[in-house]
mmCIF file as gemmi writes it, N, C-alpha and C atoms, coordinates in Angstrom:
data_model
loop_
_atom_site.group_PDB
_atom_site.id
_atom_site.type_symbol
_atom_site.label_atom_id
_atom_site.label_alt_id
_atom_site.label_comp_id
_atom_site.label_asym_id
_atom_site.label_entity_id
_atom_site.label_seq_id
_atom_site.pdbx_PDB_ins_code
_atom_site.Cartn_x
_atom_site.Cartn_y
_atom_site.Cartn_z
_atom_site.occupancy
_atom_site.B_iso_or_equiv
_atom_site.pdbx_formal_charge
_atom_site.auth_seq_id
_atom_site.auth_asym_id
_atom_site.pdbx_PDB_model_num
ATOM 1 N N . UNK Axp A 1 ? 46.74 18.899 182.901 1 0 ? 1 A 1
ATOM 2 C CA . UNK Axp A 1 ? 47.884 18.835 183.788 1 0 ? 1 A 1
ATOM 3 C C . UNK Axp A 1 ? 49.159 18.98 182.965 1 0 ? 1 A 1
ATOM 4 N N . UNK Axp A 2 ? 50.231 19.7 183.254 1 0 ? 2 A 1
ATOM 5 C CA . UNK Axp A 2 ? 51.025 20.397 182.617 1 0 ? 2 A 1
ATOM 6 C C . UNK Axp A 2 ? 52.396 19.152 183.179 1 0 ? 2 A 1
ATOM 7 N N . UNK Axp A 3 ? 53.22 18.767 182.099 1 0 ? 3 A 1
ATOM 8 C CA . UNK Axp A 3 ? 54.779 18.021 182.007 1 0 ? 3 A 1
ATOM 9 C C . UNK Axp A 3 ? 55.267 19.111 183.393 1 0 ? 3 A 1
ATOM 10 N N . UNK Axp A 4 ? 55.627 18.728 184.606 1 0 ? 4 A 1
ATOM 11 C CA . UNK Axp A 4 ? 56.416 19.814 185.799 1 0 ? 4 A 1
ATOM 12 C C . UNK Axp A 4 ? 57.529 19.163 185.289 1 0 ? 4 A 1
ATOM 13 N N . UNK Axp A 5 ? 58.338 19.448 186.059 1 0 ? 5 A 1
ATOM 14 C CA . UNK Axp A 5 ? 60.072 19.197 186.087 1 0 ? 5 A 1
ATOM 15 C C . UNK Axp A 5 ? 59.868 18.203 187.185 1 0 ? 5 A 1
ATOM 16 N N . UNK Axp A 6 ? 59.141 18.164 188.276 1 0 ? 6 A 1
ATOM 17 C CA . UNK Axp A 6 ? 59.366 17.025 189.106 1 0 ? 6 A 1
ATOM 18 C C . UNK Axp A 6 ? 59.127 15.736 188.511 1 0 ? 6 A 1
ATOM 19 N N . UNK Axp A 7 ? 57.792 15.781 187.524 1 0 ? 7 A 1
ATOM 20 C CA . UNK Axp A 7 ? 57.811 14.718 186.468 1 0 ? 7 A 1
ATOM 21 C C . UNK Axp A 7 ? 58.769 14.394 186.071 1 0 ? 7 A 1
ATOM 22 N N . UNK Axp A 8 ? 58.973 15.208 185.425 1 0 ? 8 A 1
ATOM 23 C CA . UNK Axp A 8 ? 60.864 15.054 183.973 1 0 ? 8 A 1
ATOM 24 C C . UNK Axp A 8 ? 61.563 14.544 184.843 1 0 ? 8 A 1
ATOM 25 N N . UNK Axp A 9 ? 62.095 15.046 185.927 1 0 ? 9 A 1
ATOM 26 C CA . UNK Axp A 9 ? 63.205 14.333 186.861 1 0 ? 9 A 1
ATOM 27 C C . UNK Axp A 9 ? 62.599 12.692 187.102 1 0 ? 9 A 1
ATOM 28 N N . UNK Axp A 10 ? 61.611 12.729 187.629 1 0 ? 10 A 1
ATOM 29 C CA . UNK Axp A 10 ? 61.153 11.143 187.543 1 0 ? 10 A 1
ATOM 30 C C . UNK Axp A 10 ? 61.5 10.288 186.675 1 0 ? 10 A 1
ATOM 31 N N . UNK Axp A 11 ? 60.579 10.737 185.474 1 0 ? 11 A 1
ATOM 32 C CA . UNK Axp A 11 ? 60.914 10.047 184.228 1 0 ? 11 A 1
ATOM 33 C C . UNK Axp A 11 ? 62.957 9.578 183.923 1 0 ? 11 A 1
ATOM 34 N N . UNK Axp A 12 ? 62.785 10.601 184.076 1 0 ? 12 A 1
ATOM 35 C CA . UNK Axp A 12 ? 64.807 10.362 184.109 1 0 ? 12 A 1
ATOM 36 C C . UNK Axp A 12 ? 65.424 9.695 185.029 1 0 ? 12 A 1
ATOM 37 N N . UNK Axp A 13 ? 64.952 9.489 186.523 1 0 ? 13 A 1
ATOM 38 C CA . UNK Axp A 13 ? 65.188 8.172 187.222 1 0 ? 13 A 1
ATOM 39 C C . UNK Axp A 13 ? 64.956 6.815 186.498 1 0 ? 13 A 1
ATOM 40 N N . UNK Axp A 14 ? 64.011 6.892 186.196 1 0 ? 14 A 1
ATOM 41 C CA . UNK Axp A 14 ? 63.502 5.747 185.3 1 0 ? 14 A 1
ATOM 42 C C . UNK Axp A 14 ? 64.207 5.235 184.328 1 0 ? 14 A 1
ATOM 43 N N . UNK Axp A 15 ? 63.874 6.224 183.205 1 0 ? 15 A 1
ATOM 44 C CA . UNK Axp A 15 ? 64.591 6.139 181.591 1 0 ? 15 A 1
ATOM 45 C C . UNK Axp A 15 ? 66.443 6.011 181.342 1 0 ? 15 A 1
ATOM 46 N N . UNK Axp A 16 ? 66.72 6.41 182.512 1 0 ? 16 A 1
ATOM 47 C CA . UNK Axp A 16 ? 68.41 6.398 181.673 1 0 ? 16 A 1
ATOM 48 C C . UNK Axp A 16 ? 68.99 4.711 182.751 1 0 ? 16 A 1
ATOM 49 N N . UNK Axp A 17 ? 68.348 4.403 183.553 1 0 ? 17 A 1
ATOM 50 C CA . UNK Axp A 17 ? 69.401 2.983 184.238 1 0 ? 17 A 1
ATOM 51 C C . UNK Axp A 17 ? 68.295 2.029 182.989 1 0 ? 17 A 1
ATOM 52 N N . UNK Axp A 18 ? 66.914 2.281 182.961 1 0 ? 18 A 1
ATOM 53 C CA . UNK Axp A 18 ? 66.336 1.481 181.837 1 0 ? 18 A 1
ATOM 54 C C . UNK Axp A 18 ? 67.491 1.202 180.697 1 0 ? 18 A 1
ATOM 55 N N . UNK Axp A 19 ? 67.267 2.892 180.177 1 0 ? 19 A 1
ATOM 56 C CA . UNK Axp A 19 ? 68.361 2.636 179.102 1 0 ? 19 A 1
ATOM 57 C C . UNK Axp A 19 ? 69.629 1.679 178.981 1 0 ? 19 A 1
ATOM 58 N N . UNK Axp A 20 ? 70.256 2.251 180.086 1 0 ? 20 A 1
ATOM 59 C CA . UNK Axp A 20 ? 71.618 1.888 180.059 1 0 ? 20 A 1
ATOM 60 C C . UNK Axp A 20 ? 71.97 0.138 180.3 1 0 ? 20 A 1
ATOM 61 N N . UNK Axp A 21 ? 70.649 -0.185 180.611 1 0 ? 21 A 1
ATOM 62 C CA . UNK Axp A 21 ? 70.524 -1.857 181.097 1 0 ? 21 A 1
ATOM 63 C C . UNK Axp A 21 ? 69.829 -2.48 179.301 1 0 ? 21 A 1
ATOM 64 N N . UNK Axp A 22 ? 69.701 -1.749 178.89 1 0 ? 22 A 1
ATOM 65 C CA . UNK Axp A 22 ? 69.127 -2.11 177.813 1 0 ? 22 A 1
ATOM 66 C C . UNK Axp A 22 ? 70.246 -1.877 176.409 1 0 ? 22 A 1
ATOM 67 N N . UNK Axp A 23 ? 70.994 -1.015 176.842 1 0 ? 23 A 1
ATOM 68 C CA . UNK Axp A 23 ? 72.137 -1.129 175.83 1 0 ? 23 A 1
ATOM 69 C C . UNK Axp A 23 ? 73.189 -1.807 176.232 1 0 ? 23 A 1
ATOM 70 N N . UNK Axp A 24 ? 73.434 -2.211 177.495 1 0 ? 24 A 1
ATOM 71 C CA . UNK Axp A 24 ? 74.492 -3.051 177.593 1 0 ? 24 A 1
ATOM 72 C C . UNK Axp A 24 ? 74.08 -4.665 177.86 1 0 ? 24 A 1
ATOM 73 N N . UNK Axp A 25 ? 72.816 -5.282 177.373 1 0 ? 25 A 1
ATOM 74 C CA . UNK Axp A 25 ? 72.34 -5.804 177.248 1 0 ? 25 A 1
ATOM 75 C C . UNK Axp A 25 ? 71.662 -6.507 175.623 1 0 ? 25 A 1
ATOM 76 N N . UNK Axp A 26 ? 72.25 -5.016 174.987 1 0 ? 26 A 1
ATOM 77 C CA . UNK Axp A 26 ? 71.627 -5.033 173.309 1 0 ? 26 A 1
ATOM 78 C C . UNK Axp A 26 ? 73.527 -5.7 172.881 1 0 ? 26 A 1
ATOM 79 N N . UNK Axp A 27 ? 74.675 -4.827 173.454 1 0 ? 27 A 1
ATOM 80 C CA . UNK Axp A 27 ? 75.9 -5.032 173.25 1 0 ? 27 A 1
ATOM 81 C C . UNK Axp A 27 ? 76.767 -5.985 173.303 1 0 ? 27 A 1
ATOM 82 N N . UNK Axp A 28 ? 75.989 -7.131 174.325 1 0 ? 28 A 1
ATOM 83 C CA . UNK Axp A 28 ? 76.709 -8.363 174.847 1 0 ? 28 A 1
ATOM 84 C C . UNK Axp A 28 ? 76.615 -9.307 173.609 1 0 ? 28 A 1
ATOM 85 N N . UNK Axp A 29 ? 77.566 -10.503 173.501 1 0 ? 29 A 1
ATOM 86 C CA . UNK Axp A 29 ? 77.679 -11.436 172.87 1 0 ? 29 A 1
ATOM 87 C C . UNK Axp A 29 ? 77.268 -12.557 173.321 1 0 ? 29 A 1
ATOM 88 N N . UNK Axp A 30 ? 76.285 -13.281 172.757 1 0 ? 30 A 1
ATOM 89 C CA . UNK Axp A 30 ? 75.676 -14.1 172.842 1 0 ? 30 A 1
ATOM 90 C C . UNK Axp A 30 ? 76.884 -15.47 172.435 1 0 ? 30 A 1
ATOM 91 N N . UNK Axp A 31 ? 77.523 -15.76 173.282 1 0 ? 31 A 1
ATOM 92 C CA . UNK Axp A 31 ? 78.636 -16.924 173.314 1 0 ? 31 A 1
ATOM 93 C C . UNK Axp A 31 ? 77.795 -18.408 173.509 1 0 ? 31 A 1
ATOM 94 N N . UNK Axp A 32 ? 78.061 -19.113 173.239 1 0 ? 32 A 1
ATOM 95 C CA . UNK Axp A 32 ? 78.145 -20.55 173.562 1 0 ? 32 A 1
ATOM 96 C C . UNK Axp A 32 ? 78.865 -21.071 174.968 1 0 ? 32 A 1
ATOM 97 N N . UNK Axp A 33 ? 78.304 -21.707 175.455 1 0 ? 33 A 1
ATOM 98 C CA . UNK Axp A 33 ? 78.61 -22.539 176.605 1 0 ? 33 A 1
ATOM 99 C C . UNK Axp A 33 ? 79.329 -22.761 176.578 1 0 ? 33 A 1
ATOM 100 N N . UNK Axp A 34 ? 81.212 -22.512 177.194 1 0 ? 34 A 1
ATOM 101 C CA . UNK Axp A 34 ? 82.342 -23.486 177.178 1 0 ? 34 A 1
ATOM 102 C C . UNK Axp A 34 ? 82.298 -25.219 176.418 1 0 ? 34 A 1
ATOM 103 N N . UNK Axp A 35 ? 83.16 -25.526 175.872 1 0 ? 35 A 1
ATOM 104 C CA . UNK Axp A 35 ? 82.953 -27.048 175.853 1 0 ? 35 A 1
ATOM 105 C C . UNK Axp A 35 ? 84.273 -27.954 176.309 1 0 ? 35 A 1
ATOM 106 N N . UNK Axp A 36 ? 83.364 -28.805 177.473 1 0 ? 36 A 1
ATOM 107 C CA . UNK Axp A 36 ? 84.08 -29.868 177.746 1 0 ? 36 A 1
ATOM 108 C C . UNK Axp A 36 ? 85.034 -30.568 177.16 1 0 ? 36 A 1
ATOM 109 N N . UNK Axp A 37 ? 86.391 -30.687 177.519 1 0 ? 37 A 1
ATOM 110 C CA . UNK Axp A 37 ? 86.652 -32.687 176.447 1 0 ? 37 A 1
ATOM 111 C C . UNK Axp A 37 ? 86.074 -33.355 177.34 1 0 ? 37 A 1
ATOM 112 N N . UNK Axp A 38 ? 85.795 -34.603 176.828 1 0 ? 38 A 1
ATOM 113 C CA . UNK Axp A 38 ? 85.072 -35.854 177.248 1 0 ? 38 A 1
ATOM 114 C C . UNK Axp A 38 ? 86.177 -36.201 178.316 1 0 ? 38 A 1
ATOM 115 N N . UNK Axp A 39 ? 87.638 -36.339 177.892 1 0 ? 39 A 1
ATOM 116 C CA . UNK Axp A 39 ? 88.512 -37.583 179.155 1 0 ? 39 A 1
ATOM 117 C C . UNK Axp A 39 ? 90.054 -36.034 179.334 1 0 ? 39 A 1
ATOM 118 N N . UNK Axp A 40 ? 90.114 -36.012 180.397 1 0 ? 40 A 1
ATOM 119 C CA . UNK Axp A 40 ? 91.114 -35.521 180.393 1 0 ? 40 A 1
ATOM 120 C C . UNK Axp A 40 ? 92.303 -36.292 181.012 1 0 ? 40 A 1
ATOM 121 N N . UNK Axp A 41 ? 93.486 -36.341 180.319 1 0 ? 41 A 1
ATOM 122 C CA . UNK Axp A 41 ? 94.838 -36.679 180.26 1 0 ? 41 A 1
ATOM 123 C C . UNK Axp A 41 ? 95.737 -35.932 180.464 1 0 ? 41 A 1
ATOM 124 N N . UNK Axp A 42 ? 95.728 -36.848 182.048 1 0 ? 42 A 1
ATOM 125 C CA . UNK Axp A 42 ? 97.346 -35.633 182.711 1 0 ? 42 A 1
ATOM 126 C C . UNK Axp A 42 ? 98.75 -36.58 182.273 1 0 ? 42 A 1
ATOM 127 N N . UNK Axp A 43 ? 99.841 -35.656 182.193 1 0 ? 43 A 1
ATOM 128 C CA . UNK Axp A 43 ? 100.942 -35.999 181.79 1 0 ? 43 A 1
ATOM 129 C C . UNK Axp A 43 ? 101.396 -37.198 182.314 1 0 ? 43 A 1
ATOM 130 N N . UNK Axp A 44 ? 102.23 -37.863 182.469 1 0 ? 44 A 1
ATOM 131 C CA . UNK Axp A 44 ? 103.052 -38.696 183.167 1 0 ? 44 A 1
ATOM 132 C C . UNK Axp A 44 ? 104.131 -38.458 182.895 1 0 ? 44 A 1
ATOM 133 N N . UNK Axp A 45 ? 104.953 -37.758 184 1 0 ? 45 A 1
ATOM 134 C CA . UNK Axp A 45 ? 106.804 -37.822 184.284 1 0 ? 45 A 1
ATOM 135 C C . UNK Axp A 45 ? 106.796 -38.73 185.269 1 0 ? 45 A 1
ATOM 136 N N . UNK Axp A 46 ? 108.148 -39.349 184.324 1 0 ? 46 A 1
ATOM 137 C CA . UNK Axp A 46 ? 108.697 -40.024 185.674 1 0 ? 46 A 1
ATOM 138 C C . UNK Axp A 46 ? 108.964 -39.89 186.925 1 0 ? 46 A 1
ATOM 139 N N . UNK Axp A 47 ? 108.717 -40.598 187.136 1 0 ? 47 A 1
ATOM 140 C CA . UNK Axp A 47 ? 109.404 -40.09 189.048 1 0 ? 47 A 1
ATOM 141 C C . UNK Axp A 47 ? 110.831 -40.312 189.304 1 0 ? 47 A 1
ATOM 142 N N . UNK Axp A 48 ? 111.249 -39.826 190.499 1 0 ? 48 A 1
ATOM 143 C CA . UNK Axp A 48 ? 113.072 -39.794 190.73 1 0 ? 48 A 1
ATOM 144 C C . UNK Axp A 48 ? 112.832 -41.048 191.514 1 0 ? 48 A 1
ATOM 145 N N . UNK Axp A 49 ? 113.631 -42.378 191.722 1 0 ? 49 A 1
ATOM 146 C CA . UNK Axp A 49 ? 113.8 -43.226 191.915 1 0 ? 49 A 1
ATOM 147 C C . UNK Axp A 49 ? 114.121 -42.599 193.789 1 0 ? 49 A 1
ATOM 148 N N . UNK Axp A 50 ? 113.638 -42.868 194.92 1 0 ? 50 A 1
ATOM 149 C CA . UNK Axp A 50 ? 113.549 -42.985 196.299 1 0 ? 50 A 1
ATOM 150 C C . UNK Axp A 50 ? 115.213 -43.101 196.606 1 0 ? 50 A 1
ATOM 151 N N . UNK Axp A 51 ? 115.694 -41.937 197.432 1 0 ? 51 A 1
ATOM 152 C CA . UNK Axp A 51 ? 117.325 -42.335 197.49 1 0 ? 51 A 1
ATOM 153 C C . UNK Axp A 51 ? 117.428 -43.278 198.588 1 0 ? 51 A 1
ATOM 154 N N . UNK Axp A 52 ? 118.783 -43.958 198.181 1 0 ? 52 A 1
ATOM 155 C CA . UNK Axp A 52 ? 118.898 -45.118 198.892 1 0 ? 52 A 1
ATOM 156 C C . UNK Axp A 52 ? 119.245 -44.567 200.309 1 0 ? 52 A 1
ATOM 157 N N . UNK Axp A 53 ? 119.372 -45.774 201.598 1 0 ? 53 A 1
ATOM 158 C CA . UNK Axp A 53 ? 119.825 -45.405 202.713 1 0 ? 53 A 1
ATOM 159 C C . UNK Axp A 53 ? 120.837 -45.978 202.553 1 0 ? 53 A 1
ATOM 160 N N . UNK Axp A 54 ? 122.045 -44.635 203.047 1 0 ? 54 A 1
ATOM 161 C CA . UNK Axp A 54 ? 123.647 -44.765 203.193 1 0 ? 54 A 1
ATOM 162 C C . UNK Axp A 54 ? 123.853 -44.751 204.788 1 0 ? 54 A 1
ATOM 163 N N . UNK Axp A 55 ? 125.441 -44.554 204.924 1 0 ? 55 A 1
ATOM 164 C CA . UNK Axp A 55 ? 125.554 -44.813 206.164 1 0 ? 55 A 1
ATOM 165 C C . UNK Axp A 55 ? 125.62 -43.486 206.919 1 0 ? 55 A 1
ATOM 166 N N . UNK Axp A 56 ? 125.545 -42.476 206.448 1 0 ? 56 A 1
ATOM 167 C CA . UNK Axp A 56 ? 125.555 -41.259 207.133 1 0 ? 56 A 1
ATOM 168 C C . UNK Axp A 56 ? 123.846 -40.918 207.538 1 0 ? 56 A 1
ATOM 169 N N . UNK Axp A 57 ? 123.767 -40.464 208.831 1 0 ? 57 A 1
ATOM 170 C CA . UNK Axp A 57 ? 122.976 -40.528 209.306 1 0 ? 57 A 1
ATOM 171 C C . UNK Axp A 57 ? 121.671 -39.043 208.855 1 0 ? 57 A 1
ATOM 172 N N . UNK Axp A 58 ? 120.933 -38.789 208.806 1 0 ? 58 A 1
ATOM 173 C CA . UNK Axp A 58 ? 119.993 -37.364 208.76 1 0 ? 58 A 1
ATOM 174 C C . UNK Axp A 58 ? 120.707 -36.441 209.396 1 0 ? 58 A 1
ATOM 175 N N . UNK Axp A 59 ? 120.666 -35.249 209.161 1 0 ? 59 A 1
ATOM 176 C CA . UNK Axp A 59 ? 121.154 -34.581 210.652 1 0 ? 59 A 1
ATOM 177 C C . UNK Axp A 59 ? 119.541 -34.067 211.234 1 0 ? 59 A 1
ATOM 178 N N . UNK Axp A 60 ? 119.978 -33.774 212.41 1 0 ? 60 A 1
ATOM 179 C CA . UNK Axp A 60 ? 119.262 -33.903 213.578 1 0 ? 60 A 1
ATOM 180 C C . UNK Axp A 60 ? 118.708 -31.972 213.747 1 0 ? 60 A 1
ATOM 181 N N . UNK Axp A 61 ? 117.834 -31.931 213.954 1 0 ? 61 A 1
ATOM 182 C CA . UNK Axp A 61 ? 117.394 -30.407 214.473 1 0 ? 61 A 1
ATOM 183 C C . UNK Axp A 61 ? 117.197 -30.588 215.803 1 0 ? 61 A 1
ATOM 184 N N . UNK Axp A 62 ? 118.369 -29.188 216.241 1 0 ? 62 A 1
ATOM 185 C CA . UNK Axp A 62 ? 117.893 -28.829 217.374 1 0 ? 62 A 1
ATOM 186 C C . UNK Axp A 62 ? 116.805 -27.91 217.927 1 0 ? 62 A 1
ATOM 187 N N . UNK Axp A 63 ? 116.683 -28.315 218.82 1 0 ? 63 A 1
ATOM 188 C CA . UNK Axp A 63 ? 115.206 -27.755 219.406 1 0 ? 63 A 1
ATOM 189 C C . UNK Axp A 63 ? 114.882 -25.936 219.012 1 0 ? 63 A 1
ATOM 190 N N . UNK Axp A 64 ? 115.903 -25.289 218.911 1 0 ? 64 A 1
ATOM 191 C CA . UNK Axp A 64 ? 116.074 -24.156 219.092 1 0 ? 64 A 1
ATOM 192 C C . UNK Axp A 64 ? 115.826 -23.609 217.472 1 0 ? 64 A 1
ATOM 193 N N . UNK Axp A 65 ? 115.697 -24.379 216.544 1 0 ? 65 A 1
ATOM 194 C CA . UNK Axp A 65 ? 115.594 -24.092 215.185 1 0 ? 65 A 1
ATOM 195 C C . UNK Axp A 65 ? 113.989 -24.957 214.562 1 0 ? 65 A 1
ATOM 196 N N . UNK Axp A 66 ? 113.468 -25.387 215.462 1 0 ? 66 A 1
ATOM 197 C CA . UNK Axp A 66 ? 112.367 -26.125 214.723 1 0 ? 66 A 1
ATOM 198 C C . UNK Axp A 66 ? 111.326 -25.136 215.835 1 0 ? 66 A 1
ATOM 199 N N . UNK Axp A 67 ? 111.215 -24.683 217.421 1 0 ? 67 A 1
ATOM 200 C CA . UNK Axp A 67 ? 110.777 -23.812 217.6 1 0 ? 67 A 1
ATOM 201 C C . UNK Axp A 67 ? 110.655 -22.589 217.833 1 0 ? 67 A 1
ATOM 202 N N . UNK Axp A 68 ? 109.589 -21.744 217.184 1 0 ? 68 A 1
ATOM 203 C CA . UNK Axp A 68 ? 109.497 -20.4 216.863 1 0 ? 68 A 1
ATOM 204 C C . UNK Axp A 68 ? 109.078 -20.113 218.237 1 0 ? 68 A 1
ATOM 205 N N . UNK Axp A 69 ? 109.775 -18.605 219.113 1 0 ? 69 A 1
ATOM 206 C CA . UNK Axp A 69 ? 109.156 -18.299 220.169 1 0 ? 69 A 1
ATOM 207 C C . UNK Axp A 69 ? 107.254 -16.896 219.604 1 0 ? 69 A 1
ATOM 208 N N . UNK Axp A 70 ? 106.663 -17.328 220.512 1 0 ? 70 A 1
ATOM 209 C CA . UNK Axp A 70 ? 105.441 -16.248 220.092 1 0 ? 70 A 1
ATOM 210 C C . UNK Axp A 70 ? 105.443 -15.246 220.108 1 0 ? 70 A 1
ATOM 211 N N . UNK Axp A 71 ? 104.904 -13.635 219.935 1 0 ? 71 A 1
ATOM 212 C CA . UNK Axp A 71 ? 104.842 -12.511 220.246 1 0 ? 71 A 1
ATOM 213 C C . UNK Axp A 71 ? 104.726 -12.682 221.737 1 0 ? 71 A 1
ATOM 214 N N . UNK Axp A 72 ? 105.46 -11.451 222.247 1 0 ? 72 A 1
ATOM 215 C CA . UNK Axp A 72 ? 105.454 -10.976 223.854 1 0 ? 72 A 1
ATOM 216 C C . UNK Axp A 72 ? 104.097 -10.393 224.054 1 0 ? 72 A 1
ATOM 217 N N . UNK Axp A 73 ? 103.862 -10.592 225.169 1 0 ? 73 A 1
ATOM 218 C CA . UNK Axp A 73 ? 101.716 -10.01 225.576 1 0 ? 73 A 1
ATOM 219 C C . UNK Axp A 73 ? 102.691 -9.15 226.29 1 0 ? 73 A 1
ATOM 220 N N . UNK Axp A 74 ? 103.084 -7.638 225.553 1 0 ? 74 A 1
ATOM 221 C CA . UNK Axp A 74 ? 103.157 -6.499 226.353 1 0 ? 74 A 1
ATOM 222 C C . UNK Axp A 74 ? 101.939 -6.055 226.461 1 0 ? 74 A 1
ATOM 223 N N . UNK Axp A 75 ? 102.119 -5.019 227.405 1 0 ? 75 A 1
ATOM 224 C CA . UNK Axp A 75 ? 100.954 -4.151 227.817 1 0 ? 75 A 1
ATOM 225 C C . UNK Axp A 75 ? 101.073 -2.812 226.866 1 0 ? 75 A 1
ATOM 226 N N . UNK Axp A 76 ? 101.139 -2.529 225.259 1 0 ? 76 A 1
ATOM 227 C CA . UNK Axp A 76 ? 101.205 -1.451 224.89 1 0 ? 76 A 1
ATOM 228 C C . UNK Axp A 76 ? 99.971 -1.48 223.949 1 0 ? 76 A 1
ATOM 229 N N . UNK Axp A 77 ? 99.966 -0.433 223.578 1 0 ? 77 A 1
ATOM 230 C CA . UNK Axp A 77 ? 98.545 -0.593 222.534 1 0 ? 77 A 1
ATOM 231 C C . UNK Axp A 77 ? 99.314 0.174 220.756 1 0 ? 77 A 1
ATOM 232 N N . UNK Axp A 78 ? 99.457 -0.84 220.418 1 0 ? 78 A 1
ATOM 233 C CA . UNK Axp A 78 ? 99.883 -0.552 219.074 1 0 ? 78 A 1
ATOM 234 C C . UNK Axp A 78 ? 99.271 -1.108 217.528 1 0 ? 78 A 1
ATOM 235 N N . UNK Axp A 79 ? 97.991 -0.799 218.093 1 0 ? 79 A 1
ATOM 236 C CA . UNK Axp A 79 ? 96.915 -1.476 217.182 1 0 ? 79 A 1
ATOM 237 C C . UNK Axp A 79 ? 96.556 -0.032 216.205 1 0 ? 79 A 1
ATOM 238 N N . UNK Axp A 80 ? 96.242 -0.211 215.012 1 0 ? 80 A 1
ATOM 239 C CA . UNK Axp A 80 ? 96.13 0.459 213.686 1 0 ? 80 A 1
ATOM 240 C C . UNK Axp A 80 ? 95.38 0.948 213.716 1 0 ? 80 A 1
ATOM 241 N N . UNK Axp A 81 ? 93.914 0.949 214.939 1 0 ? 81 A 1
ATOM 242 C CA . UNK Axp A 81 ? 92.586 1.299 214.587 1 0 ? 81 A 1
ATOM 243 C C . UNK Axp A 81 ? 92.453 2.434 215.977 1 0 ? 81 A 1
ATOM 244 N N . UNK Axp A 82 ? 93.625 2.524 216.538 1 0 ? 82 A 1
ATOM 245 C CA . UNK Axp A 82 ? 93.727 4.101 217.289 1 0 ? 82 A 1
ATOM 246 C C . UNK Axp A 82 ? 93.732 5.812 216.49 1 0 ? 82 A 1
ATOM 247 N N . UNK Axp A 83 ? 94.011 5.361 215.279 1 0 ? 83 A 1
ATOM 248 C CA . UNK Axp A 83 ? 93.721 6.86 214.327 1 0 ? 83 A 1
ATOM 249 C C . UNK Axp A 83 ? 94.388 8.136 214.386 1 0 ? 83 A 1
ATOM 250 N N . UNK Axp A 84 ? 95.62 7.757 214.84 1 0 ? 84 A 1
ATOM 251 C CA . UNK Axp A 84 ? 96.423 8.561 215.523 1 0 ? 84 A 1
ATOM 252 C C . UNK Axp A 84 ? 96.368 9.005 217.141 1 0 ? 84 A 1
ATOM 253 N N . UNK Axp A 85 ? 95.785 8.372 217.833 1 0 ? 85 A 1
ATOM 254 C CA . UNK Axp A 85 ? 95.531 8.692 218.967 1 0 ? 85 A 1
ATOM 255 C C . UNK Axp A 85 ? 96.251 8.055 219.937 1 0 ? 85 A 1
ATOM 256 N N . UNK Axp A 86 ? 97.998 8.44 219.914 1 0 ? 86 A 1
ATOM 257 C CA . UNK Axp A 86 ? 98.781 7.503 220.439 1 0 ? 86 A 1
ATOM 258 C C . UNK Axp A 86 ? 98.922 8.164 221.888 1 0 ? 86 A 1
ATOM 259 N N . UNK Axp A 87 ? 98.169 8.976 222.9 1 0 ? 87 A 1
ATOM 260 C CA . UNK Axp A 87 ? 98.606 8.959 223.741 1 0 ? 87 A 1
ATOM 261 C C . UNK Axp A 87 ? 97.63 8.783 225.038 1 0 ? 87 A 1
């Protein structure tokens, strides 16, 4: 039985992701495990001392600035996934 080319092509499915898993596998560095510290130590800043209460009062929000009105439910279709098909 004679090497065909449908063989060879086989073989070459095979042989070159083999390969290529095998050299970038020969290439890697064999690292060590991260290492832990044992205790970790977060900073300490001071804190700003709580301001006192004076006699001027908070100011106050009006209604008109703390709520946002929603989008309008028009009836148009202006959605992204029409593909140009605006009419």
């Amino acid at each position: 039985m004679a090497f065909s080319p449908r063989l060879a092509a086989l073989a070459a499915v095979v042989a070159v992701p083999l390969g290529i898993a095998a050299t970038s596998y020969a290439m890697t560095d064999t690292s060590e495990a991260p290492k832990v510290p044992p205790a970790v130590q977060l900073d300490e800043s001071p804190r700003p001392a709580p301001p006192t209460p004076s006699g001027t009062p908070a100011p106050t929000r009006t209604p008109d600035s703390s709520v946002v009105p929603g989008p309008s439910a028009a009836d148009d279709d202006d959605d992204d996934d029409d593909f140009g098909d605006d009419g």
